[in-house]
Structures are given as C-alpha cells and as structure tokens.
PDB file with SEQRES, HELIX, SHEET and CRYST1 records, atoms N, CA, C and O in Angstrom:
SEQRES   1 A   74  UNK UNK UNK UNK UNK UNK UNK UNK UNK UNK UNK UNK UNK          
SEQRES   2 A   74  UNK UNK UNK UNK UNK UNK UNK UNK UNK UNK UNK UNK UNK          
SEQRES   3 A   74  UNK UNK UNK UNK UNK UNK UNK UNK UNK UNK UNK UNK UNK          
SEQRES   4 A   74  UNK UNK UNK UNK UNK UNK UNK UNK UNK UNK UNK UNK UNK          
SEQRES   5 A   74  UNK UNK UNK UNK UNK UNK UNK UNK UNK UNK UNK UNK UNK          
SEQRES   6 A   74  UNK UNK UNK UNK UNK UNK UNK UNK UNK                          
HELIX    1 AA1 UNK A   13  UNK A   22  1                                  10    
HELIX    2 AA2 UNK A   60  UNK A   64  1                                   5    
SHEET    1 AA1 6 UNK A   4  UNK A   6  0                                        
SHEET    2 AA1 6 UNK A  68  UNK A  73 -1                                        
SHEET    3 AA1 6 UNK A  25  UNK A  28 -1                                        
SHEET    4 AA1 6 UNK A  37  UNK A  40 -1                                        
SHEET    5 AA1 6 UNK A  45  UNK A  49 -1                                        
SHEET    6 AA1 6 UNK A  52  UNK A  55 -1                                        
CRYST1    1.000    1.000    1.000  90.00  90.00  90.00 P 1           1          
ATOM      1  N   UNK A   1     -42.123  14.682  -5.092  1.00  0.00           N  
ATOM      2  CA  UNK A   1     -40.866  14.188  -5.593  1.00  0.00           C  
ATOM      3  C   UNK A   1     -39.876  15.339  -5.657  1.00  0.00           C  
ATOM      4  O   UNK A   1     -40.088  16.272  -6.431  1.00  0.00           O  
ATOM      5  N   UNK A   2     -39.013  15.317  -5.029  1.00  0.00           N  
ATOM      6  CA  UNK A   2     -37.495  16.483  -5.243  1.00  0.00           C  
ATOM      7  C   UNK A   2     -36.688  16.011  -6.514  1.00  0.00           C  
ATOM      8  O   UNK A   2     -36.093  14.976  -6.816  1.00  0.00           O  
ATOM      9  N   UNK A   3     -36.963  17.401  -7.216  1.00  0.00           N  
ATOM     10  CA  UNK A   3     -35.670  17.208  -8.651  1.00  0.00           C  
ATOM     11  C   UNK A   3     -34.411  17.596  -7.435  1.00  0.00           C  
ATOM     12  O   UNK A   3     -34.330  18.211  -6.371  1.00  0.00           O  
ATOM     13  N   UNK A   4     -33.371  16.664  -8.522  1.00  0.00           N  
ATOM     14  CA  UNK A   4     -31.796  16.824  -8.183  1.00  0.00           C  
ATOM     15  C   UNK A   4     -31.406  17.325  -9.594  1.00  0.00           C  
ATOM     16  O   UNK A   4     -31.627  16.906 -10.730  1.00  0.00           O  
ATOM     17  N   UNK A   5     -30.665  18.504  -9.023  1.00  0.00           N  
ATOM     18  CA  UNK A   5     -29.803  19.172  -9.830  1.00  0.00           C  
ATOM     19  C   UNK A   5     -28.150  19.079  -9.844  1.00  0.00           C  
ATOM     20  O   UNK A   5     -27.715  18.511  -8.843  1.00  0.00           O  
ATOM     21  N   UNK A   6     -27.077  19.556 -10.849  1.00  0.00           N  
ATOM     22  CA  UNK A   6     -25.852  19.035 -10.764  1.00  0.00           C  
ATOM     23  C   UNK A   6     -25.238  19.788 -10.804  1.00  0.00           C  
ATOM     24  O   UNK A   6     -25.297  20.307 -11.918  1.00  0.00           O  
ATOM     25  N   UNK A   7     -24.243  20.482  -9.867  1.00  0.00           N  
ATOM     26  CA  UNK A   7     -23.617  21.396 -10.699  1.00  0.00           C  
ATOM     27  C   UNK A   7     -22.797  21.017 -11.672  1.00  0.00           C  
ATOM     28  O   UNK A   7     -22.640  19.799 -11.751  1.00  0.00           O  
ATOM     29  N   UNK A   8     -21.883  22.069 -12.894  1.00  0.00           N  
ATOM     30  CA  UNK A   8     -21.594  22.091 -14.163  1.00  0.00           C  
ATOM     31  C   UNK A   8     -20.081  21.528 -14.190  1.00  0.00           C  
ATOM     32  O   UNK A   8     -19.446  20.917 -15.049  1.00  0.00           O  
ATOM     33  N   UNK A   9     -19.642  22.174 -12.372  1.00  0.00           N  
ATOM     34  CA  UNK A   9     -18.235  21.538 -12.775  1.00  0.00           C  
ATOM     35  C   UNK A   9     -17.890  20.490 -12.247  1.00  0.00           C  
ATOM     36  O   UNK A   9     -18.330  19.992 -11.210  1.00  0.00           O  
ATOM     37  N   UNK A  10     -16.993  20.062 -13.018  1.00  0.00           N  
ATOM     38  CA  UNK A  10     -16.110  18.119 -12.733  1.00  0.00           C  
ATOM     39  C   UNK A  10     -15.122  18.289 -12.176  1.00  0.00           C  
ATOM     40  O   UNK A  10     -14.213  18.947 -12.683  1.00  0.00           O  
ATOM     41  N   UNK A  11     -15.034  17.712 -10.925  1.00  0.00           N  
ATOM     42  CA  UNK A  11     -14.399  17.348 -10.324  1.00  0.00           C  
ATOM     43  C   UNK A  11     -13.804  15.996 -10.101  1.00  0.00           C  
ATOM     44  O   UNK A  11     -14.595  15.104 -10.405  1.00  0.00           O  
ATOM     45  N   UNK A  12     -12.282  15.442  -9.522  1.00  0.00           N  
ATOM     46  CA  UNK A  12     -11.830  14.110  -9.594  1.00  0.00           C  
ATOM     47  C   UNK A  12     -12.495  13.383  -8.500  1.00  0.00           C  
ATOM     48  O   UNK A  12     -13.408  13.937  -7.888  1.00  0.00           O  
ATOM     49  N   UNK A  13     -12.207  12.478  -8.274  1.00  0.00           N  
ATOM     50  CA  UNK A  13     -12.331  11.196  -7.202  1.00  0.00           C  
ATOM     51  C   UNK A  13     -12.226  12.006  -5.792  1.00  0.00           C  
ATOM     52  O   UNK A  13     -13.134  12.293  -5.012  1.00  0.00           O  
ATOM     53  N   UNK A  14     -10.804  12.289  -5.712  1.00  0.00           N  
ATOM     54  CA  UNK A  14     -10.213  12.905  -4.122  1.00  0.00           C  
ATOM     55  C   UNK A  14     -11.087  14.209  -3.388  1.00  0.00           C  
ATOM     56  O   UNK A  14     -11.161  14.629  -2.233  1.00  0.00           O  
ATOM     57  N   UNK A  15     -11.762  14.645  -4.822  1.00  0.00           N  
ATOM     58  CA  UNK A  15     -12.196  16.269  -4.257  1.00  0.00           C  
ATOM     59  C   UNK A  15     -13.810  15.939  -3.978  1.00  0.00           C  
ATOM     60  O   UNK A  15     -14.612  16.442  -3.192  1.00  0.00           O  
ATOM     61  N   UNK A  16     -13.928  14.905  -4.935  1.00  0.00           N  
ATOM     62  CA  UNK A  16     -15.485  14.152  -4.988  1.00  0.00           C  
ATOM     63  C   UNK A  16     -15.821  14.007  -3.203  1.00  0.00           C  
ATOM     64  O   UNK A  16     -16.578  14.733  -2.558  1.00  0.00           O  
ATOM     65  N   UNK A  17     -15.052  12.918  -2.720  1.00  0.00           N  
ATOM     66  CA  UNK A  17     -14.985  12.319  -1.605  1.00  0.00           C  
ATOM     67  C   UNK A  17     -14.985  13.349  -0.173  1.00  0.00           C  
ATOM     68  O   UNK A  17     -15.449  13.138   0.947  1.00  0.00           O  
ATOM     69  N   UNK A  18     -14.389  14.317  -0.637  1.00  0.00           N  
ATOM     70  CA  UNK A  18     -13.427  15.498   0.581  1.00  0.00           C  
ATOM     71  C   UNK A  18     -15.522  16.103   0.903  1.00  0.00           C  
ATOM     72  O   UNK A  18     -16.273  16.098   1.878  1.00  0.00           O  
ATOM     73  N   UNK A  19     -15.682  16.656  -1.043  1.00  0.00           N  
ATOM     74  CA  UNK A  19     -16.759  16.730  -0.574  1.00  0.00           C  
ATOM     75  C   UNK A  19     -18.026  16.019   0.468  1.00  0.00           C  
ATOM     76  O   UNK A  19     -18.758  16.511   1.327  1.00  0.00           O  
ATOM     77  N   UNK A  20     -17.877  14.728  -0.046  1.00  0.00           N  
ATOM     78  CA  UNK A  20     -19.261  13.776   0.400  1.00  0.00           C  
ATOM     79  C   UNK A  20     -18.662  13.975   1.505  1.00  0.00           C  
ATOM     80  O   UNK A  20     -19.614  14.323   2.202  1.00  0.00           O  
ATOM     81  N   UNK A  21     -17.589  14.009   2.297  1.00  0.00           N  
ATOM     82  CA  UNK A  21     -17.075  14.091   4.154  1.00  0.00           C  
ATOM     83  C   UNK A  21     -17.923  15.392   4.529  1.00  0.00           C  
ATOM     84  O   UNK A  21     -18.407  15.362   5.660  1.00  0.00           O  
ATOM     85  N   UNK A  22     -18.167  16.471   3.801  1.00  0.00           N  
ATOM     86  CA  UNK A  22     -18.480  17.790   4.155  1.00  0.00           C  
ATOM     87  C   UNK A  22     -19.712  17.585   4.159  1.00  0.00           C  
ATOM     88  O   UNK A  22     -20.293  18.497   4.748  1.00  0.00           O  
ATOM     89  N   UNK A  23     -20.702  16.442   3.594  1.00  0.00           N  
ATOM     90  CA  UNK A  23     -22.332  16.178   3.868  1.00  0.00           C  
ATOM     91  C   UNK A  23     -23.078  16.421   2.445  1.00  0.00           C  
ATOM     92  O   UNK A  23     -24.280  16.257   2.234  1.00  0.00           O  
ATOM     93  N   UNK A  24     -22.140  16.828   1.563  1.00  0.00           N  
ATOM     94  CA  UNK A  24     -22.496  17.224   0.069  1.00  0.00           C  
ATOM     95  C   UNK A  24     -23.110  15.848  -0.333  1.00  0.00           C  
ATOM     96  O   UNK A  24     -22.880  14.881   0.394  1.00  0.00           O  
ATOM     97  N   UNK A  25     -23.851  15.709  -1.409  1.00  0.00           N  
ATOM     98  CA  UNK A  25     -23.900  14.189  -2.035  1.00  0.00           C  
ATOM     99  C   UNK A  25     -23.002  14.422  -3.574  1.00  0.00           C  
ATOM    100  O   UNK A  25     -22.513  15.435  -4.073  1.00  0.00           O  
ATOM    101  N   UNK A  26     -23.054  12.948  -4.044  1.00  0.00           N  
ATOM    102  CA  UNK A  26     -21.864  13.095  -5.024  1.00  0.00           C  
ATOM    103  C   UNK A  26     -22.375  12.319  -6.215  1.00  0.00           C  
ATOM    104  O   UNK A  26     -22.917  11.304  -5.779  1.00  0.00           O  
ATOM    105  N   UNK A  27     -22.447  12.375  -7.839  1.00  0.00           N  
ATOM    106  CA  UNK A  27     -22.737  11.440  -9.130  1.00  0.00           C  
ATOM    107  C   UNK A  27     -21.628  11.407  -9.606  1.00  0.00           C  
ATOM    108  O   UNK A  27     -20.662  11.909  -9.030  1.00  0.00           O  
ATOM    109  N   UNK A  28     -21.549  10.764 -10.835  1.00  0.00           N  
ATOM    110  CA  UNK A  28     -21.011  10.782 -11.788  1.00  0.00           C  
ATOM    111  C   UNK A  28     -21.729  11.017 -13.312  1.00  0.00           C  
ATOM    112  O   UNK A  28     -22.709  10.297 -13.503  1.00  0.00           O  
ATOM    113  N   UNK A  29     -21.414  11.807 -14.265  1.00  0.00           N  
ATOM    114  CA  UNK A  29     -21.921  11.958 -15.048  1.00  0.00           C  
ATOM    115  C   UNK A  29     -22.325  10.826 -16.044  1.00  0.00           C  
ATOM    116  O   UNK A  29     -23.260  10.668 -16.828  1.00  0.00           O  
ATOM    117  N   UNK A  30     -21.153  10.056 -15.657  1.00  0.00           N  
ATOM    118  CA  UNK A  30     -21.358   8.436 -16.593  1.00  0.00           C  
ATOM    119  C   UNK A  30     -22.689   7.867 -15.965  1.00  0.00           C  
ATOM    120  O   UNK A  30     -23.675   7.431 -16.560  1.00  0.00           O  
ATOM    121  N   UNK A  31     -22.523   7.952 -14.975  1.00  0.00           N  
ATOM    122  CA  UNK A  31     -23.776   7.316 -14.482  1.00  0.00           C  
ATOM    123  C   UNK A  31     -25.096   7.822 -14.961  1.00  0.00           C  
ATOM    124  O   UNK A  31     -25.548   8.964 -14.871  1.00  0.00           O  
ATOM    125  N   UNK A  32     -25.813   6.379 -15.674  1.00  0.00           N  
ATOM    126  CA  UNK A  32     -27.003   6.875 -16.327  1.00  0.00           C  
ATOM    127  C   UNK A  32     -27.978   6.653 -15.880  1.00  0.00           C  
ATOM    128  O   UNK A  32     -29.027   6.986 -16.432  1.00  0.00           O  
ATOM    129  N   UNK A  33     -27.929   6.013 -14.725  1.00  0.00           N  
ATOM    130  CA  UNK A  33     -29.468   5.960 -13.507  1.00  0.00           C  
ATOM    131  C   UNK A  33     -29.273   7.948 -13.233  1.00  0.00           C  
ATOM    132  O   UNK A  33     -28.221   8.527 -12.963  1.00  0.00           O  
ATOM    133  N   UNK A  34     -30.748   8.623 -13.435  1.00  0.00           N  
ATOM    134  CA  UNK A  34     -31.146   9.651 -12.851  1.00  0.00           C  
ATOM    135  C   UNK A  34     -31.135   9.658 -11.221  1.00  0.00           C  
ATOM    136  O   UNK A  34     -31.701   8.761 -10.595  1.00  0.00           O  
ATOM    137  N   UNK A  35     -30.499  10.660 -10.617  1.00  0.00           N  
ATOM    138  CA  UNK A  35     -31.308  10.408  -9.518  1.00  0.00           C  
ATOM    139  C   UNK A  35     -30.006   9.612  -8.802  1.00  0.00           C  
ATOM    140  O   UNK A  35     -29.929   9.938  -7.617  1.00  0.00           O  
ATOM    141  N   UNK A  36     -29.295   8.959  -9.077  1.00  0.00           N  
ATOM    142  CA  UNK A  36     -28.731   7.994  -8.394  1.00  0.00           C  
ATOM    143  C   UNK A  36     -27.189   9.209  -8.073  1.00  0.00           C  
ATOM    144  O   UNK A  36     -26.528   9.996  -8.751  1.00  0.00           O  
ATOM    145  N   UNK A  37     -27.210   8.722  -6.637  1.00  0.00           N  
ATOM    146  CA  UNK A  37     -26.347   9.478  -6.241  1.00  0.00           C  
ATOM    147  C   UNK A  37     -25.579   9.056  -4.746  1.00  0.00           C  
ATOM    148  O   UNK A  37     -26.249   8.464  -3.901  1.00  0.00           O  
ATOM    149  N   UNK A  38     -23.945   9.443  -4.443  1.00  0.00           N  
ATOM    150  CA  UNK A  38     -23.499   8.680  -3.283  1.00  0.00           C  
ATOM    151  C   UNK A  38     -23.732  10.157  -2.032  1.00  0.00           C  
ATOM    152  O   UNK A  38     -23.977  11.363  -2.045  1.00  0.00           O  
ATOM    153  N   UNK A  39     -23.520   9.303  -1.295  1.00  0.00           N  
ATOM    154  CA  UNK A  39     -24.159   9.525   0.629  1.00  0.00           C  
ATOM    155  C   UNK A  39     -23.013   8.829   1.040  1.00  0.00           C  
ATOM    156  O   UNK A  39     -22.408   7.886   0.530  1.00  0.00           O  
ATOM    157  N   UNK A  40     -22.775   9.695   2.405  1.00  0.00           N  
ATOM    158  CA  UNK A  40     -22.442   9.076   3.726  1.00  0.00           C  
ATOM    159  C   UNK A  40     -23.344   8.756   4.799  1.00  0.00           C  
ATOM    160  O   UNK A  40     -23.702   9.619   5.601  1.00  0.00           O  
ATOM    161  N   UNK A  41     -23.840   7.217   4.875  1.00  0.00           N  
ATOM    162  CA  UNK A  41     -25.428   7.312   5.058  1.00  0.00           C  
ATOM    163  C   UNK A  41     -24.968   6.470   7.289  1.00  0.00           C  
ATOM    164  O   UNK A  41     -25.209   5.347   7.730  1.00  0.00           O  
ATOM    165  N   UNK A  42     -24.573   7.198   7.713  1.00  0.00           N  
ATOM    166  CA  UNK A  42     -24.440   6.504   9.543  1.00  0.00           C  
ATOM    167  C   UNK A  42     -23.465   5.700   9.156  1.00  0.00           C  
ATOM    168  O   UNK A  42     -23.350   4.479   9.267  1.00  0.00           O  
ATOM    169  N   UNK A  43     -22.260   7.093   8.347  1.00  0.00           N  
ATOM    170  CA  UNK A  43     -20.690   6.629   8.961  1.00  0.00           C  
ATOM    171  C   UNK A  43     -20.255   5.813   7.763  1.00  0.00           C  
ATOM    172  O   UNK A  43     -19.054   5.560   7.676  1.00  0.00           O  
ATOM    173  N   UNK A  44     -21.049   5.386   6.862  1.00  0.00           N  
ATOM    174  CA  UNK A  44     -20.747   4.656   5.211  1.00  0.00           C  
ATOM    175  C   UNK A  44     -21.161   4.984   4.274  1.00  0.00           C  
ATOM    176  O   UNK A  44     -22.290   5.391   4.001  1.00  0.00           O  
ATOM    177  N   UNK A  45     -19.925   4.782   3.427  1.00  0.00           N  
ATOM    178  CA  UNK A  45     -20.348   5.289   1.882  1.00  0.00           C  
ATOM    179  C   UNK A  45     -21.618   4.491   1.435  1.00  0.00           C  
ATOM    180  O   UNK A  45     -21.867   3.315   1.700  1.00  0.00           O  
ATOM    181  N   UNK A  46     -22.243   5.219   0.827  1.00  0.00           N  
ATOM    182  CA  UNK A  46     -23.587   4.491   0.608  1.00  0.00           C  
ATOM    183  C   UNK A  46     -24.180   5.516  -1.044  1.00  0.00           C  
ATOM    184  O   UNK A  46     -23.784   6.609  -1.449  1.00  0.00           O  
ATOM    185  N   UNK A  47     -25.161   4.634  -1.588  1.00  0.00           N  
ATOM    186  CA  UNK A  47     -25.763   4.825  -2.781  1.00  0.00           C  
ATOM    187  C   UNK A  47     -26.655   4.750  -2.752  1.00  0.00           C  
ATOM    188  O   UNK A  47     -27.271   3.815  -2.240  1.00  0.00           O  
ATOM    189  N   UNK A  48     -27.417   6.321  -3.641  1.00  0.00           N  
ATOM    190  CA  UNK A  48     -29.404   6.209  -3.361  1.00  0.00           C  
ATOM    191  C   UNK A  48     -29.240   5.834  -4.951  1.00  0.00           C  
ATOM    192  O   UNK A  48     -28.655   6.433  -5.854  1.00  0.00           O  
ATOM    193  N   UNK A  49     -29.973   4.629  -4.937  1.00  0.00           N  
ATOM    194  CA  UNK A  49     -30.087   4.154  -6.187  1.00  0.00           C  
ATOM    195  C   UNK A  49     -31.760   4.060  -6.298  1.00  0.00           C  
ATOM    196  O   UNK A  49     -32.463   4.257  -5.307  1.00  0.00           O  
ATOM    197  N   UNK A  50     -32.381   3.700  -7.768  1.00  0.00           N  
ATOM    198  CA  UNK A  50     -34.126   4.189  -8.118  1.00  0.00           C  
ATOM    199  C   UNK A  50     -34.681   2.724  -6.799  1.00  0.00           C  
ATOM    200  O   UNK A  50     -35.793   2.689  -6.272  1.00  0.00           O  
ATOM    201  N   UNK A  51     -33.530   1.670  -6.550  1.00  0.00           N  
ATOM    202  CA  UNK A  51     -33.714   0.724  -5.644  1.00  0.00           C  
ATOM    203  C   UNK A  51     -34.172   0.691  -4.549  1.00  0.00           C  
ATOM    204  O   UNK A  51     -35.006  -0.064  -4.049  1.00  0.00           O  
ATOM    205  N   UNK A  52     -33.397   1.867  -3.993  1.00  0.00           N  
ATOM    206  CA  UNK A  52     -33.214   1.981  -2.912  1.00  0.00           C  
ATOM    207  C   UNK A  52     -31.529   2.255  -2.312  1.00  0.00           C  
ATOM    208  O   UNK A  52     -30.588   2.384  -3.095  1.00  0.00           O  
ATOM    209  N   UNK A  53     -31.366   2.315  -0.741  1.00  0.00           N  
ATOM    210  CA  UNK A  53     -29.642   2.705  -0.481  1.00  0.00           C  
ATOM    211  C   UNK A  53     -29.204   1.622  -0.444  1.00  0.00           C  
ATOM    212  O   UNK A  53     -29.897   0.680  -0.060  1.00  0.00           O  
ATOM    213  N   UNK A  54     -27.746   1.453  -0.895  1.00  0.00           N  
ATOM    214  CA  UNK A  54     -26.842   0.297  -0.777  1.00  0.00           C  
ATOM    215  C   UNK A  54     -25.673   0.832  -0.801  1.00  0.00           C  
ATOM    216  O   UNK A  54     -25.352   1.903  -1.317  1.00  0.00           O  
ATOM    217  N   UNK A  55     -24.877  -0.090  -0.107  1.00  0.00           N  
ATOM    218  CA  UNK A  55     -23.605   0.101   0.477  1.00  0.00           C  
ATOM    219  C   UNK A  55     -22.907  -0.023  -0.624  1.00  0.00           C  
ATOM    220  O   UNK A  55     -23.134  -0.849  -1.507  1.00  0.00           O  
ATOM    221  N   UNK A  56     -21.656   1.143  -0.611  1.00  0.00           N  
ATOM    222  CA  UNK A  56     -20.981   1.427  -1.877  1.00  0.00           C  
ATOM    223  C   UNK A  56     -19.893   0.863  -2.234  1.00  0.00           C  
ATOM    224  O   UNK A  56     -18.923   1.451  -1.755  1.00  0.00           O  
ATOM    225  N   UNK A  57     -19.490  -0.463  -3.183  1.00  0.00           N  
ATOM    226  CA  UNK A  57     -18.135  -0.645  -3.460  1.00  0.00           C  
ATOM    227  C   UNK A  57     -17.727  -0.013  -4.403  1.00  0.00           C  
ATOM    228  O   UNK A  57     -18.242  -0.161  -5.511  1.00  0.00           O  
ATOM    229  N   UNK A  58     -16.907   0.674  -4.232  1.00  0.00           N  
ATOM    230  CA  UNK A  58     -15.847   1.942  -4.951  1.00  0.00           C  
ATOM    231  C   UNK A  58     -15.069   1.335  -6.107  1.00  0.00           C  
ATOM    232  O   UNK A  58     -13.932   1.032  -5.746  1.00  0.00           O  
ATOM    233  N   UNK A  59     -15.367   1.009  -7.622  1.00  0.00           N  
ATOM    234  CA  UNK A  59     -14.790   0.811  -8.532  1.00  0.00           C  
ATOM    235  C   UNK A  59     -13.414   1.244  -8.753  1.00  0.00           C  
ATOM    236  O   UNK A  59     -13.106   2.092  -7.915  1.00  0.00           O  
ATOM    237  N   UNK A  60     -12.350   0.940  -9.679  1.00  0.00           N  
ATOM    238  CA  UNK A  60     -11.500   1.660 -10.198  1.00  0.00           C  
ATOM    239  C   UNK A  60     -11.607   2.698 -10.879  1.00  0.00           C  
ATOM    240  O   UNK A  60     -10.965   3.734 -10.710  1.00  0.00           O  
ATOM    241  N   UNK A  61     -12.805   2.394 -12.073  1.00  0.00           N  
ATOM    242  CA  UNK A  61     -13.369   3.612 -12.629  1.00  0.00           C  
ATOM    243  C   UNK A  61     -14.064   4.741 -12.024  1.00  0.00           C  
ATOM    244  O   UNK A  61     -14.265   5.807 -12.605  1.00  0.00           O  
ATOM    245  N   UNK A  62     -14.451   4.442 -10.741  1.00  0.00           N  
ATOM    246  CA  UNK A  62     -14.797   5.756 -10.132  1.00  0.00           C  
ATOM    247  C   UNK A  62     -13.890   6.209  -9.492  1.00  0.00           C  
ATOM    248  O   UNK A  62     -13.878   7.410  -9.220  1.00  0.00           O  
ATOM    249  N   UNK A  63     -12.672   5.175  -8.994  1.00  0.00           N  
ATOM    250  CA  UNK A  63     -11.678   6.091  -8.326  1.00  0.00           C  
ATOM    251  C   UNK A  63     -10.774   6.597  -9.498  1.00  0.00           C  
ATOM    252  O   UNK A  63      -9.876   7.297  -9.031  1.00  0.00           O  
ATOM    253  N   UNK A  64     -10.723   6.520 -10.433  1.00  0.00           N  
ATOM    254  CA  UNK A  64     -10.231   7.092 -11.594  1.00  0.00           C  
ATOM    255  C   UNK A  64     -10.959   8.615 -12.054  1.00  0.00           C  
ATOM    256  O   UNK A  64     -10.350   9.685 -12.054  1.00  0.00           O  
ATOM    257  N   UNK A  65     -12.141   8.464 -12.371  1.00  0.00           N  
ATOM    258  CA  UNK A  65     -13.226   9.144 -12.966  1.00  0.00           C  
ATOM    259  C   UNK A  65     -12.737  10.770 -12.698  1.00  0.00           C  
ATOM    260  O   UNK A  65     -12.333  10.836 -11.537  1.00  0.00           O  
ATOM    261  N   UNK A  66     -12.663  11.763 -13.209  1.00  0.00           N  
ATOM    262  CA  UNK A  66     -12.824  13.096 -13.770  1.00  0.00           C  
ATOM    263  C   UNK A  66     -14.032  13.440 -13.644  1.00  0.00           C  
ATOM    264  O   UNK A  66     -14.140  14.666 -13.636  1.00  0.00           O  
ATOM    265  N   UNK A  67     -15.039  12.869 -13.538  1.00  0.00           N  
ATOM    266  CA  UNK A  67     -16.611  13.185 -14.091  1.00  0.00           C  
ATOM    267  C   UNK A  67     -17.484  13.262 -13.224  1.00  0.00           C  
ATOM    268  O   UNK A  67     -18.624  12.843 -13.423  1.00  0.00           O  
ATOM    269  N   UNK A  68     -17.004  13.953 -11.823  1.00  0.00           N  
ATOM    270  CA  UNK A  68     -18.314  13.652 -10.488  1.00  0.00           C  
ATOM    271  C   UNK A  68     -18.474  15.154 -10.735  1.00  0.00           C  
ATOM    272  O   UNK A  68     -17.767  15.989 -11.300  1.00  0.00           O  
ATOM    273  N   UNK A  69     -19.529  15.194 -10.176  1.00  0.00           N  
ATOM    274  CA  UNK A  69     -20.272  16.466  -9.570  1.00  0.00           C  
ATOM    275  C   UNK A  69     -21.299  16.750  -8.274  1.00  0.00           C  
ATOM    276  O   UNK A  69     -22.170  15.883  -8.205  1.00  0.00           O  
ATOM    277  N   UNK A  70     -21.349  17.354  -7.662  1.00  0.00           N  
ATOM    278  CA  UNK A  70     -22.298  17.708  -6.440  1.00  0.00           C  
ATOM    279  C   UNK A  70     -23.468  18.129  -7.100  1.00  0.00           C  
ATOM    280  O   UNK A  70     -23.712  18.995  -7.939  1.00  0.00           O  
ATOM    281  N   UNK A  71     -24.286  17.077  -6.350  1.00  0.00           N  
ATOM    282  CA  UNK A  71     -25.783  16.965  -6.433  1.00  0.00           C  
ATOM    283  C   UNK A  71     -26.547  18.219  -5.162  1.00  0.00           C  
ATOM    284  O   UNK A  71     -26.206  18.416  -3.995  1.00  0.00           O  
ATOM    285  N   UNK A  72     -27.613  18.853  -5.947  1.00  0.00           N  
ATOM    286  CA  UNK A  72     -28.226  19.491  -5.072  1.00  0.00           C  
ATOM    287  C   UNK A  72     -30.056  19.343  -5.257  1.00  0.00           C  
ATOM    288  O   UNK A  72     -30.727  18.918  -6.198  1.00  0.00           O  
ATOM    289  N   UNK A  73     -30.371  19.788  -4.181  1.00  0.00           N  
ATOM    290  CA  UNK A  73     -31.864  19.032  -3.922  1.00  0.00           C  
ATOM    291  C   UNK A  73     -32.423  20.373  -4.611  1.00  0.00           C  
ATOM    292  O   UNK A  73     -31.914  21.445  -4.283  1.00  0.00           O  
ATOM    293  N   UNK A  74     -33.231  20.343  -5.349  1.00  0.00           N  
ATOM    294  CA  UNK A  74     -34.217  21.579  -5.876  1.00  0.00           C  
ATOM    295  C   UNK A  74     -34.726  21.866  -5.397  1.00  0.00           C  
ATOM    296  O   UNK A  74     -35.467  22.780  -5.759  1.00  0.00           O  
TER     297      UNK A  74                                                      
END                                                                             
C-alpha cells in the first residue's frame, strides 16, 4: 500500500488545476475520504476515490476552495 502525503501549503482552485495539467495530483483538505485525490486520468479530470476512479464534476465549492494541496506518493 503507498502512503500519500500533502504538502503544507494551500493553494486556490486556478493554481490547483495549472498544477494537475503539470501531472501533479491534487486534494482538498475538506475532503475527508483519506487517500482520495484528483488525476488527469487519458485526457479527464478524474478522482481516485477508496471506490475506485470516477469522472470528476467540479463543484462550486471546489472551484471556490482555498484549501487544495499536492499530493505526493511516499
């Protein structure tokens, strides 16, 4: 099993995204699934959820949100 780690700083929506284009993956701190984190998974936003991946509809509150951070694989 790979721990995911977060880094400390918060970043908005726009810088969130710029990242996930660069191959980074992306959370939100609100988000209280562990582990759960967005992908650009063959060209779509996509979500590794404890589910499994699913295709991402983009809330207001996340396009709002202050509270993402880049996920890194341990």
């Amino acid at each position: 099993m790979t721990m995911m780690m977060t880094e400390q700083t918060t970043i908005d929506f726009p810088v969130a995204i710029q990242r996930l284009m660069d191959g980074e993956r992306i959370t939100r701190l609100d988000w209280k699934d562990e582990g759960s984190y967005g992908l650009l998974h063959e060209g779509k936003l996509c979500l590794r959820l404890p589910t499994g991946l699913h295709t991402w509809i983009v809330s207001e509150g996340d396009l709002n949100a202050n509270d993402w951070v880049i996920v890194r694989a341990n």
